[in-house]
C-alpha positions as CSV (number, residue, x, y, z in Angstrom):
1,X,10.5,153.3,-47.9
2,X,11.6,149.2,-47.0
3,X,14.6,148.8,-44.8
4,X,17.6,146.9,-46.6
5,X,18.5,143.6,-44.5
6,X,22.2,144.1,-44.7
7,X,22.6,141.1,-42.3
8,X,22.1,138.6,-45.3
9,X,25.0,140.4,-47.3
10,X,28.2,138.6,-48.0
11,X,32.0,140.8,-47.7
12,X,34.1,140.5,-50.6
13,X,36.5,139.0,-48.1
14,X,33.8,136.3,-46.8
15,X,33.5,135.4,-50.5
16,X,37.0,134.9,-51.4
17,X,37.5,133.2,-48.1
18,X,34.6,130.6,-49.1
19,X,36.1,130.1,-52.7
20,X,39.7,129.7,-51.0
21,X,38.0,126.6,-48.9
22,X,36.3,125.2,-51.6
23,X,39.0,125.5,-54.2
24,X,41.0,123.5,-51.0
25,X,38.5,120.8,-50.2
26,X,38.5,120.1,-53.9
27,X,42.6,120.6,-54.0
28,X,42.9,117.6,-51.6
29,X,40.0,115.6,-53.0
30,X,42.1,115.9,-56.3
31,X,45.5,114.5,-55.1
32,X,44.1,111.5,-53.5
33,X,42.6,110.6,-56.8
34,X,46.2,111.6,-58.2
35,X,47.9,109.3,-55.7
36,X,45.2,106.0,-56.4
37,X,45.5,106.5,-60.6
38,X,49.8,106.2,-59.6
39,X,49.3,103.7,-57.1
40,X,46.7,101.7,-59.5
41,X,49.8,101.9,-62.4
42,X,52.1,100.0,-59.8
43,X,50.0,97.5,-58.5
44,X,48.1,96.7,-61.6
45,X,44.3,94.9,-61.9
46,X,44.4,93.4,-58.0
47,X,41.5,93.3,-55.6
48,X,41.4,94.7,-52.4
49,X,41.4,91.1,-50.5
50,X,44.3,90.4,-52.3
51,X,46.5,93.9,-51.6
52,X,45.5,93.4,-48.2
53,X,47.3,90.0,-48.1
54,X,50.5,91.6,-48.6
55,X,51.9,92.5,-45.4
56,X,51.8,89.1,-44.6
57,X,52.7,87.4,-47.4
58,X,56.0,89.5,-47.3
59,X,56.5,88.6,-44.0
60,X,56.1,85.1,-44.7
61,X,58.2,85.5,-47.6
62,X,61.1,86.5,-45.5
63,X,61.1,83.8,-43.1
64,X,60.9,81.3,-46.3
65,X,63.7,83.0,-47.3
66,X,66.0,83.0,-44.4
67,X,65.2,79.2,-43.4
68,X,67.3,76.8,-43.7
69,X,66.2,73.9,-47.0
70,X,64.4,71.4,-44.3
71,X,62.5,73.8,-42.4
72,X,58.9,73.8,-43.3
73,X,58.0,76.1,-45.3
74,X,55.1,78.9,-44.8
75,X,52.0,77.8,-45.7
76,X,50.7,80.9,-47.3
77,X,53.5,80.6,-49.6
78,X,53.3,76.7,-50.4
79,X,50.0,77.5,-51.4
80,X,50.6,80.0,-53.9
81,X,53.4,78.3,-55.5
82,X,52.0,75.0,-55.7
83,X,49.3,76.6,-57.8
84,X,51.7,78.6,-60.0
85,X,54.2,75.9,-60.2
86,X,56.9,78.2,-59.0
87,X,59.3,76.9,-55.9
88,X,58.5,78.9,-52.9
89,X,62.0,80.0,-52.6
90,X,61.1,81.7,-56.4
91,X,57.7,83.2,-54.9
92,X,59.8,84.6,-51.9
93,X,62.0,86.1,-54.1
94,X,59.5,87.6,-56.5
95,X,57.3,89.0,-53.7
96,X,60.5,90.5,-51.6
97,X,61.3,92.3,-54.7
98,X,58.4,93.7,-55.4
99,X,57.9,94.5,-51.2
100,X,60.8,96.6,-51.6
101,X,60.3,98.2,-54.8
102,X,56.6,98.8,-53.8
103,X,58.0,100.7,-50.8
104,X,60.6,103.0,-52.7
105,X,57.5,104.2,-54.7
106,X,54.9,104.6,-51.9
107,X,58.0,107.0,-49.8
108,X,58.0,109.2,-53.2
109,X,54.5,109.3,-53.4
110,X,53.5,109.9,-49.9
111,X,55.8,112.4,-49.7
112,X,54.4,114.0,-52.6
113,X,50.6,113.9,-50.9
114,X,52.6,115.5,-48.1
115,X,54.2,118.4,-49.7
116,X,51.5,119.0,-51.7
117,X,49.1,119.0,-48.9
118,X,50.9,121.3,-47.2
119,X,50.9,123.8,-49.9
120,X,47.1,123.3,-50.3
121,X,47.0,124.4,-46.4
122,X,49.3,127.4,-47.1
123,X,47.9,129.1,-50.2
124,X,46.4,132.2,-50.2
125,X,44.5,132.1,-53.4
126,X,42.3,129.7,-55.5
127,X,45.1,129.7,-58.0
128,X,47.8,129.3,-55.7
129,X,46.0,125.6,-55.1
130,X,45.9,125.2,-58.2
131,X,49.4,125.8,-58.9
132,X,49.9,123.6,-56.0
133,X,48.1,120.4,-57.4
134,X,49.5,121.2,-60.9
135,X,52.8,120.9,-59.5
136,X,52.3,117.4,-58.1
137,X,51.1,116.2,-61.1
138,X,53.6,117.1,-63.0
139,X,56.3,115.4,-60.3
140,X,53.6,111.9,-61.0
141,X,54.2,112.7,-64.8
142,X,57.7,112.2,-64.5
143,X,57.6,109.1,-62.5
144,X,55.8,107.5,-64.5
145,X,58.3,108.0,-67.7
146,X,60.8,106.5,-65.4
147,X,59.1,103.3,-65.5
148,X,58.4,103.1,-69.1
């Protein structure tokens, strides 16, 4: 009579445990593709180099804005503007705006990755990740009728 090889079997508990982590990993692969699709919506068509840029030029823009009419003005503004044809004082204004407004959305959404993160971490079941996920989406669904 052969011997069984019980040591390759899998528990029903190792199996749910494997499907839990898997359901997980693909859980949080899922709301970082959530988070770029709403980011993308904000920021529009704009390459990398460009978003990268952005610290600075808001930095720039707010010393152009707090100096005084004869003070030079920053180069990486003067720049821009001269090829836009707006006054750096406009460009400063424009990009402060959209610094601020840029950051009210980014709180929302990376407290959204947060919370919803969390809940991934906690669940107990495939569907309670699910449900998790879901949820979030349904939060970005809303925003973005706000801004319609």
């Amino acid at each position: 009579m052969p011997k069984i090889d019980f040591s390759q079997a899998t528990t029903a508990a190792t199996r749910n445990a494997s499907a839990l982590a898997a359901a997980k990993a693909q859980a949080n692969a899922r709301v970082i593709t959530l988070i770029e699709a709403a980011t993308a919506t904000i920021t529009g068509p704009v390459p990398l180099a460009e978003m990268l840029s952005w610290t600075a030029k808001e930095e720039a823009a707010r010393r152009s804005f707090e100096m005084i009419v004869n003070a030079p003005s920053e180069p990486l503004l003067v720049g821009e503007a001269a090829i836009t044809g707006e006054t750096v004082q406009s460009l400063a204004a424009k990009i402060i705006a959209n610094a601020d407004a840029y950051r009210t959305i980014i709180a929302v959404l990376a407290g959204l990755r947060r919370k919803t993160s969390a809940a991934i971490d906690t669940a107990q079941t495939p569907e309670a990740v699910q449900t998790a996920v879901e949820a979030m989406a349904a939060q970005l669904a809303t925003l973005g009728q706000g801004n319609d």
